[in-house]
C-alpha positions as CSV (number, residue, x, y, z in Angstrom):
1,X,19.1,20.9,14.7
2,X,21.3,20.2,11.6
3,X,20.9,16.9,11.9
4,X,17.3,17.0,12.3
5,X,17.2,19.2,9.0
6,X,19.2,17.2,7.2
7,X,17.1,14.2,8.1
8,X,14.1,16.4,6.6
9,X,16.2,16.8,3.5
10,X,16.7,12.8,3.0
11,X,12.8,11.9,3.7
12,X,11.7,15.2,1.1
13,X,14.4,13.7,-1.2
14,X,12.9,9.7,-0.8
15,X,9.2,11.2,-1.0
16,X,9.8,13.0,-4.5
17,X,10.8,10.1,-5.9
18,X,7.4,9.0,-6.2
19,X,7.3,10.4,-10.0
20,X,4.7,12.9,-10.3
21,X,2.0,12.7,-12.7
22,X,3.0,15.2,-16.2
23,X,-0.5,15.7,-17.0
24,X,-3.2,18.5,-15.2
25,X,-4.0,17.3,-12.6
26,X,-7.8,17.2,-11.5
27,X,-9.3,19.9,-9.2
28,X,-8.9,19.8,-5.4
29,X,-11.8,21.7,-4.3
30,X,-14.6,20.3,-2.6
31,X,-18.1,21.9,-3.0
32,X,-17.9,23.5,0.4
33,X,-15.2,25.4,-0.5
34,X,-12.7,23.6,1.8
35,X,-9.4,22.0,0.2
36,X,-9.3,18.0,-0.1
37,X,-5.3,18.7,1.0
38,X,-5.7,20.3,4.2
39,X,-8.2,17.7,5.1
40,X,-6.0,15.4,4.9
41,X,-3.0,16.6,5.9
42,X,-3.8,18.4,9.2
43,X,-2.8,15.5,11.4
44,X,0.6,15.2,9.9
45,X,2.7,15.2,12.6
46,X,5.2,18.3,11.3
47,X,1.8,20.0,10.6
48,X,0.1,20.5,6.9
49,X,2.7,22.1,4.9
50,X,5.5,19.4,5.4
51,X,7.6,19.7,2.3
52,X,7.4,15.9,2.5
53,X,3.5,15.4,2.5
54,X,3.3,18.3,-0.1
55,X,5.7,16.2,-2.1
56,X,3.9,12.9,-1.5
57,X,0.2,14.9,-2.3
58,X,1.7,16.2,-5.7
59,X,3.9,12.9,-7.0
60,X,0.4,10.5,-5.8
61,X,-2.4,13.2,-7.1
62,X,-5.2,11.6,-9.4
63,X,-4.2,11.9,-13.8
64,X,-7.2,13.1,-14.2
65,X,-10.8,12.8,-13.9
66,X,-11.7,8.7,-13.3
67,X,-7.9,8.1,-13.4
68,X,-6.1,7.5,-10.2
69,X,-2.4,7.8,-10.0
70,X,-0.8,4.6,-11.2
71,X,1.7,4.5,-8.1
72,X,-0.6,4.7,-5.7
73,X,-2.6,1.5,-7.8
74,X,0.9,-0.5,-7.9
75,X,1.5,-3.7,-5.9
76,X,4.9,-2.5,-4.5
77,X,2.9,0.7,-2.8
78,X,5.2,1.1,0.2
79,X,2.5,2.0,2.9
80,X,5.2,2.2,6.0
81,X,7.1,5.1,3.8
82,X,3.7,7.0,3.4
83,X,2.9,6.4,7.5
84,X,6.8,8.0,8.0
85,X,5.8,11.0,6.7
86,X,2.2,11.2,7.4
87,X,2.0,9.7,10.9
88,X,-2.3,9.2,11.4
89,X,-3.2,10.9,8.2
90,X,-1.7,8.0,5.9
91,X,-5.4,6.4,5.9
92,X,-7.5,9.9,5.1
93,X,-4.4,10.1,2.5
94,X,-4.8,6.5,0.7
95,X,-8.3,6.9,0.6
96,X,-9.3,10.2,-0.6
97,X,-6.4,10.3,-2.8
98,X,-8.2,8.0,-4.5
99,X,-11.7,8.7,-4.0
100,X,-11.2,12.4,-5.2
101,X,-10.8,11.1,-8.3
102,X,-13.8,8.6,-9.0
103,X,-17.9,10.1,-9.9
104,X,-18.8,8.4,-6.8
105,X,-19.6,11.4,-4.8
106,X,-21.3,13.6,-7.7
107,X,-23.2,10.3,-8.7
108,X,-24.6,10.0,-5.6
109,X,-24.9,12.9,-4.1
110,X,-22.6,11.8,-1.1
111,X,-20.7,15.2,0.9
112,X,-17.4,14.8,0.6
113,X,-16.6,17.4,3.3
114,X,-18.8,14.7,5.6
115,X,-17.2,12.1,4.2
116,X,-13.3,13.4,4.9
117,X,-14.9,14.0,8.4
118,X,-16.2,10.5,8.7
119,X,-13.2,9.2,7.5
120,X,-10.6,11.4,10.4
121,X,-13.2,9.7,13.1
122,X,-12.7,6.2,11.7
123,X,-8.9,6.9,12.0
124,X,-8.8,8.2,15.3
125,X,-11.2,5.4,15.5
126,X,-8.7,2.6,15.2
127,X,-6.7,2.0,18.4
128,X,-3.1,1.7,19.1
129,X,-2.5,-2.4,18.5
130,X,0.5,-3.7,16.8
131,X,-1.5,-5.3,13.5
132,X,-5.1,-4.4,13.0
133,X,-4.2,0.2,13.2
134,X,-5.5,2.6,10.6
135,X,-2.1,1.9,8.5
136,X,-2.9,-2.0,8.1
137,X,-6.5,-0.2,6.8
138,X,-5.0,2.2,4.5
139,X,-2.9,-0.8,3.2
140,X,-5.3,-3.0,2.9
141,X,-7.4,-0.2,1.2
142,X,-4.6,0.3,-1.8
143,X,-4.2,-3.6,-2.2
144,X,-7.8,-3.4,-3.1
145,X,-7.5,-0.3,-5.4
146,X,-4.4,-2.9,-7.1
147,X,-7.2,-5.7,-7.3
148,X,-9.8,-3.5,-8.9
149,X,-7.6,-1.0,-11.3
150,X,-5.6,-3.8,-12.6
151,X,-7.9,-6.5,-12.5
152,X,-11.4,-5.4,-12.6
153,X,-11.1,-2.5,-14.2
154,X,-8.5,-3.6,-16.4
155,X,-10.3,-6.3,-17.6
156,X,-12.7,-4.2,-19.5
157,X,-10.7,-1.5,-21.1
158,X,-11.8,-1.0,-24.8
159,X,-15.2,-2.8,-24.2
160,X,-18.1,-1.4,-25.6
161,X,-22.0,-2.0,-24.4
162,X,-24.3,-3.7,-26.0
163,X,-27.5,-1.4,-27.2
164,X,-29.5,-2.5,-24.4
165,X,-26.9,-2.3,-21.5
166,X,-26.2,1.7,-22.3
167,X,-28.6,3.1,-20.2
168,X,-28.2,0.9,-17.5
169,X,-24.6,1.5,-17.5
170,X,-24.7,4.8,-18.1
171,X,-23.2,7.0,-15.1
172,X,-22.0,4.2,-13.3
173,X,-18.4,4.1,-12.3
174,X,-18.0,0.7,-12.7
175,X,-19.7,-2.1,-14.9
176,X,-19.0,-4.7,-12.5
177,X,-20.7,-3.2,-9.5
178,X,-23.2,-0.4,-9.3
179,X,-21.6,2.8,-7.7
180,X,-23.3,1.8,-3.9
181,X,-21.5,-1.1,-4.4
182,X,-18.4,0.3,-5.4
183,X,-18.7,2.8,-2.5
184,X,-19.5,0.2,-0.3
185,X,-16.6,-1.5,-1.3
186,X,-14.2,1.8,-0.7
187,X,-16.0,2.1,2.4
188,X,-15.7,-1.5,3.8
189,X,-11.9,-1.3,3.2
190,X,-11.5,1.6,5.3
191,X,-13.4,0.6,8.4
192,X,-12.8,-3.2,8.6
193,X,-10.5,-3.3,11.6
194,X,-11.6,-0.2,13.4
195,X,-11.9,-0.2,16.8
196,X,-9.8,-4.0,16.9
197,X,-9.0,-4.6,20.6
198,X,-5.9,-6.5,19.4
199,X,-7.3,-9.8,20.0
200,X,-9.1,-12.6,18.2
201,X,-12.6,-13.9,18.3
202,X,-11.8,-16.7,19.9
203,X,-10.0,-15.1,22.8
204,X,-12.9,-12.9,23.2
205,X,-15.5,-16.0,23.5
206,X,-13.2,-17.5,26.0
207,X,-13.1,-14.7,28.8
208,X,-17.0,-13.8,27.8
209,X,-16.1,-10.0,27.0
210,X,-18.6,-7.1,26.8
211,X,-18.3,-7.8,22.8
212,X,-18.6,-11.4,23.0
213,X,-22.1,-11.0,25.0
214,X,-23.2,-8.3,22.5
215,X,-22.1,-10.3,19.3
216,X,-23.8,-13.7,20.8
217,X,-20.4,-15.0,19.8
218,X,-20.5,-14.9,16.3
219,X,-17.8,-13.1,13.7
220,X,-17.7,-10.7,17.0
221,X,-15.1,-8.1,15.6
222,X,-16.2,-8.0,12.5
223,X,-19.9,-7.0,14.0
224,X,-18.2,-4.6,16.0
225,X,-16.5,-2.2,13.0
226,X,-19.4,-2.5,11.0
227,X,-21.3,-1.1,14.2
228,X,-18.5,1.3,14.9
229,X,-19.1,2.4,11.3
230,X,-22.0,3.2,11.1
231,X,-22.3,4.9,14.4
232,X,-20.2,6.9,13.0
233,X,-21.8,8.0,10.2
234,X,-25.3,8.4,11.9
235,X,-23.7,11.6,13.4
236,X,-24.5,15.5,12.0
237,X,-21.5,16.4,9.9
238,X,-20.1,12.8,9.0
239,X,-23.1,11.6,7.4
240,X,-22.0,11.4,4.0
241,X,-24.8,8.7,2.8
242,X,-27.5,11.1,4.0
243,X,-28.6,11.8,1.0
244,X,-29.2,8.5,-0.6
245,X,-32.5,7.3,-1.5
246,X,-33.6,4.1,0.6
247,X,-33.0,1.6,-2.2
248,X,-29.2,2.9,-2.6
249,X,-28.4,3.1,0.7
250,X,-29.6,-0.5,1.4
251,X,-27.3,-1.7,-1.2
252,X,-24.6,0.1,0.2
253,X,-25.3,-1.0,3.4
254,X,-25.2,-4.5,2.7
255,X,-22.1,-4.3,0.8
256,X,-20.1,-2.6,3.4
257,X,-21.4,-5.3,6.2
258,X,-20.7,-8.5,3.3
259,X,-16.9,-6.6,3.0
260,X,-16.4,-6.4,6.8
261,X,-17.5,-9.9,7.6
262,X,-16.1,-11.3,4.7
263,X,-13.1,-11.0,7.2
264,X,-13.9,-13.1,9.7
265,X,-10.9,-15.9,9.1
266,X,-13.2,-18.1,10.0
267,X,-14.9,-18.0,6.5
268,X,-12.0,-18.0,5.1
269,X,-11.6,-21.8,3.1
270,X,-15.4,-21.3,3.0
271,X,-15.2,-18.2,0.3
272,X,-11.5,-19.7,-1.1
273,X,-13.5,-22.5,-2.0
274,X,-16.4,-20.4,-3.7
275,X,-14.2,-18.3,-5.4
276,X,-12.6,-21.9,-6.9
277,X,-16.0,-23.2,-7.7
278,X,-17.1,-20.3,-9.4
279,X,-13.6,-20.3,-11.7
280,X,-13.9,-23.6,-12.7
């Protein structure tokens, strides 16, 4: 029992490390009254008030309002130290951590008390393979938030509209990508690999499985987690895009199946190759 206590001691120790933000920190309430934190953290495996997850909830909490913790954004983010100490809440944790941060849900009217529910089913979701599990999502997801905050997002610090762009920017989260993009995007992230059966395409063409036949053969993992997805969300109480209007929720549609099959190795030297041409 000492032992065990002191080994609490040495991971409450490495998790306050994680500096913790010196400036207020933004609200954790959601509008159904029910705290962002316990949403996460109730599938920690030492239960919700961990000294360790507290420690990691407070030193990764959002700056402020449209200003996500800078460690969380960083390129060293050590995922396997977050999945120590969270067990199968380290993807809920990545992603609303972030998330709870951004006008996304206000903007579009999206339930985030859905949404936190939609994302615990996409965890549970993701099956017990050595690669493709919910903690290769949630890193995934944050070397996407490193992509955007430091590159997309960076890129336009300072920049000012033109007259004619205002109102067409104005409320959006983003100026690259309208916020169904962007959510789509977040969303995409979080559900690409869910539900992998922890083998390829290829192997699955080759013995003719149930997925193959469904898929006709083609990118048939990657059809499968967008169709897991949004299964998912078509059910009372994780239907967080309820509420968008058909245009908006077409766009995010499409972005979140473009993310997912975007995958699909396969394409790989085919967008590689895009992405060149349009550089040049």
């Amino acid at each position: 029992e000492a032992r065990a206590d002191a080994e609490v001691a040495e991971e409450t120790a490495r998790a306050e490390t994680f500096e913790a933000p010196r400036r207020q920190r933004v609200g954790r309430r959601l509008s159904t009254g029910v705290t962002v934190d316990s949403l996460m953290l109730e599938t920690v495996p030492r239960g919700p008030n961990d000294p360790q997850a507290l420690a990691l909830l407070a030193a990764l909490a959002p700056l402020g309002e449209d200003e996500p913790s800078p460690r969380l954004c960083a390129w060293d983010f050590d995922i396997f130290h977050i999945e120590s100490i969270l067990g199968p809440a380290t993807l809920p944790f990545v992603v609303l951590q972030h998330m709870r941060c951004l006008p996304l849900f206000a903007n579009l009217g999206v339930n985030a008390f859905d949404f936190a529910r939609f994302l615990t089913h996409i965890t549970g979701g993701y099956n017990d393979v050595p690669y493709h599990s919910s903690t290769h999502a949630a890193d995934v997801f944050q070397a996407m938030l490193h992509i955007y905050e430091r590159g997309v997002r960076a890129s336009n610090q300072g920049m000012v509209p033109a007259e004619e762009d205002e109102e067409r920017l104005s409320g959006r989260s983003s100026w690259f990508f309208t916020d169904a993009e962007l959510l789509g995007l977040l969303v995409g992230a979080a559900v690409h690999d869910v539900n992998h059966t922890g083998q390829n395409n290829a192997f699955h063409i080759a013995t003719a499985s149930d997925l193959a036949i469904t898929y006709n053969d083609v990118s048939i993992l990657e059809n499968h987690h967008c169709a897991f997805a949004f299964r998912s969300m078509r059910v009372a109480g994780r239907d967080f895009a309820a509420k968008l209007d058909p245009d908006t929720y077409k766009v995010f549609r499409e972005t979140v199946i473009a993310v997912v099959l975007g995958t699909d190795m396969t394409k790989h030297f085919e967008a590689v190759d895009h992405l060149r041409t349009t550089l040049e």
